[in-house]
C-alpha positions as CSV (number, residue, x, y, z in Angstrom):
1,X,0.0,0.0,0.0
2,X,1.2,3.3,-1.1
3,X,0.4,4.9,2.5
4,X,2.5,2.1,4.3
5,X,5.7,2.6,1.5
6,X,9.2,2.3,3.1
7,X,10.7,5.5,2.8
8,X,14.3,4.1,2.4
9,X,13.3,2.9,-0.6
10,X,10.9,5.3,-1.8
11,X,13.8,7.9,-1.4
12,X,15.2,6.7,-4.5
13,X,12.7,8.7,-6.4
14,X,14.2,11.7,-5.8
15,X,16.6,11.7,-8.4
16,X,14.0,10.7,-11.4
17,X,11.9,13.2,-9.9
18,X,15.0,16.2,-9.8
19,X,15.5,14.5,-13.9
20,X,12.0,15.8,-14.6
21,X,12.1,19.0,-13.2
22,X,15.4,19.9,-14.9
23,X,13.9,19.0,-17.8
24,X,10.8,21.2,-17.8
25,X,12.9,24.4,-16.8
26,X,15.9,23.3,-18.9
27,X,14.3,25.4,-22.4
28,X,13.5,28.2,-20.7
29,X,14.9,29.0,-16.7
30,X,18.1,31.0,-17.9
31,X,15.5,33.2,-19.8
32,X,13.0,33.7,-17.2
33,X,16.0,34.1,-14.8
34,X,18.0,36.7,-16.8
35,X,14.9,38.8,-17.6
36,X,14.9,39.6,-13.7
37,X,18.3,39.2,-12.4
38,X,21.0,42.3,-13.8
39,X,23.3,39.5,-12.5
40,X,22.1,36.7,-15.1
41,X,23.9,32.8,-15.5
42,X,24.5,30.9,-18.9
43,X,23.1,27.9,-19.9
44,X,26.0,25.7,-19.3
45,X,26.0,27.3,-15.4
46,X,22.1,26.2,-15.2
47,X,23.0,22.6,-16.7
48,X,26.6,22.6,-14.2
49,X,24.9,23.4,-10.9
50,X,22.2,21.0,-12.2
51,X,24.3,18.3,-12.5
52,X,26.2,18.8,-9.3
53,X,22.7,18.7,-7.8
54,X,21.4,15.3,-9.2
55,X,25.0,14.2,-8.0
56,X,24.3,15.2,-4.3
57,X,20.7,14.0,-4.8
58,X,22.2,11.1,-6.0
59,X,24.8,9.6,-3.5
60,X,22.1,10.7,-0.3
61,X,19.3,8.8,-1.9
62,X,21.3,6.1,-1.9
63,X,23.2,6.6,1.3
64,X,19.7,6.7,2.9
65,X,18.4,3.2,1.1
66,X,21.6,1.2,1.7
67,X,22.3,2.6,5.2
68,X,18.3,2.4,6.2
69,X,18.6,4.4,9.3
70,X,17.5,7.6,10.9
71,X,20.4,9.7,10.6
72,X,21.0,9.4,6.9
73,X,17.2,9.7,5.9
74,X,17.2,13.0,7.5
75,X,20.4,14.4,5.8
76,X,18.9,13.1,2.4
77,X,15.7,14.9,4.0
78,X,17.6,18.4,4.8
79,X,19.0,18.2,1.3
80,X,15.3,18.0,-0.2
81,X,13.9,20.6,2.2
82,X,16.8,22.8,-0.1
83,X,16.3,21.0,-3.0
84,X,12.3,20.3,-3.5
85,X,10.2,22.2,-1.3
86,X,12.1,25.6,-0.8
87,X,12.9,25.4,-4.9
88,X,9.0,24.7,-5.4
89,X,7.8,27.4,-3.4
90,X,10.6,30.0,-5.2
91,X,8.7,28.6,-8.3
92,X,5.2,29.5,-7.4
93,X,6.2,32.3,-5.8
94,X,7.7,33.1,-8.8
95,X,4.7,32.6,-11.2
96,X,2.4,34.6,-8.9
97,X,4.8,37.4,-8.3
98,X,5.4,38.2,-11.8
99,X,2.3,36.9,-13.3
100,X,4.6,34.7,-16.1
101,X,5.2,31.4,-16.1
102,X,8.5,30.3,-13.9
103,X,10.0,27.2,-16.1
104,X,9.7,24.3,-13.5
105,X,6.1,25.7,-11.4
106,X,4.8,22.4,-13.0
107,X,6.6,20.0,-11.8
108,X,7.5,21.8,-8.1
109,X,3.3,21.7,-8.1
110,X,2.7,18.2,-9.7
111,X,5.6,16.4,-8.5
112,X,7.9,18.0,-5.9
113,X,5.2,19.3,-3.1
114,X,3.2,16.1,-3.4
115,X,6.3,14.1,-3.2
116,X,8.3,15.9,-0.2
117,X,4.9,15.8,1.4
118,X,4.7,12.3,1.1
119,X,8.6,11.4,2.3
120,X,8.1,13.1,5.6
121,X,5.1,11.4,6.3
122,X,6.5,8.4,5.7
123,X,9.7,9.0,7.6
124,X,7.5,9.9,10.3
125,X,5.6,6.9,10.2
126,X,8.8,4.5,10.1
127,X,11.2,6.3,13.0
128,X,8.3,8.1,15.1
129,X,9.7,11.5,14.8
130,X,7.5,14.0,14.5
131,X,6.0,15.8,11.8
132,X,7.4,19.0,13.3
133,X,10.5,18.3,13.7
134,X,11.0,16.9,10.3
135,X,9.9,19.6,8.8
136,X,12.4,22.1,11.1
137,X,15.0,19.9,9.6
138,X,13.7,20.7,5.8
139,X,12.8,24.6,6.1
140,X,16.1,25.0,7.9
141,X,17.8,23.0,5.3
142,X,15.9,25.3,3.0
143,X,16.7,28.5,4.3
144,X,19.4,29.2,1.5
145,X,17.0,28.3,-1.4
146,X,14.4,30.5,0.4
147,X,16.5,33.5,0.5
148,X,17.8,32.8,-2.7
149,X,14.7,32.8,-4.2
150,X,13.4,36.1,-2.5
151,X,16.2,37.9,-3.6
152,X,15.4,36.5,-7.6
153,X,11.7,37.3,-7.1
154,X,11.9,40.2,-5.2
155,X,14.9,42.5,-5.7
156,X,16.3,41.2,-8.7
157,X,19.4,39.6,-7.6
158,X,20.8,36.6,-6.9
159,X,22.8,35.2,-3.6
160,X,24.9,32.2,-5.4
C-alpha cells in the first residue's frame, strides 16, 4: 500500500523526480531568470549546478536506502527541504509574483510538493519522529534556497 511505503526505498525517487524537473525548466529558466536578475547565469551554469545537484541527490538517496537508518534519511531529508520544497515554493512564488510562467512551477506543483509531502510522512511513520521536527530539519535545510529565491523574485538579484 502506497500509504505504508518504506521510505528508504521510496527515497530513490528523488533523483528521477529532480531529472523531470530539470527538464521542464531546462528550455526556458536561464530566460525567465536573466529577464529579472541584472546578474544573469549561462546555460551551461544552469546545466553545471544541475548536475552537481542530481550528484548530491544522488549519493544521499542512496546513502539513505543502503544505510536504512534515521540519521542518513534525514540528511537526504535536509538536502530536499533545499532541493524540493524551498525550490517549489521560489517557483510559485515566482509565477504569482510576476504573473509569467516560472519554467519548473509544473513539476514543483505536480511532482515535488506532493512528493516531499509524502517522504516526511512516511519518515514519520517509520522512526516516530514528529512531523514538526522533520519539517524544522527541511525549512532550515531550506533557508538558502528560500533567501535565494526572495532575492530573484523580489529585488532582482541573486545570492549564489
Amino acid at each position: 500500500m502506497i500509504a505504508n511505503a518504506d521510505p528508504t526505498r521510496m527515497i530513490l525517487l528523488a533523483p528521477v523526480i529532480f531529472i523531470a524537473h530539470v527538464c521542464e525548466e531546462a528550455p526556458g529558466f536561464v530566460t525567465w531568470f536573466n529577464s529579472l536578475v541584472r546578474q544573469g547565469i549561462t546555460q551551461p551554469l544552469f546545466l553545471g549546478v544541475n548536475v552537481v545537484a542530481l550528484l548530491v541527490t544522488l549519493a544521499l538517496t542512496a546513502l539513505a536506502a543502503w544505510d536504512r537508518n534515521l540519521g542518513s534519511m534525514l540528511a537526504a531529508l535536509a538536502w530536499l527541504g533545499f532541493l524540493m520544497l524551498a525550490n517549489a515554493i521560489f517557483h510559485l512564488t515566482g509565477t504569482l509574483v510576476h504573473a509569467r510562467y516560472s519554467p519548473g512551477t509544473i513539476t514543483a506543483a505536480a511532482l515535488y510538493l506532493p512528493y516531499f509531502g509524502w517522504l516526511v510522512w512516511l519518515v514519520r511513520g517509520r522512526f516516530g519522529i514528529s512531523i514538526f521536527k522533520l519539517l524544522a530539519v527541511s525549512v532550515l535545510a531550506g533557508i538558502p534556497m528560500f533567501v535565494h529565491g526572495y532575492l530573484i523574485v523580489f529585488e532582482g538579484r541573486r545570492l549564489f
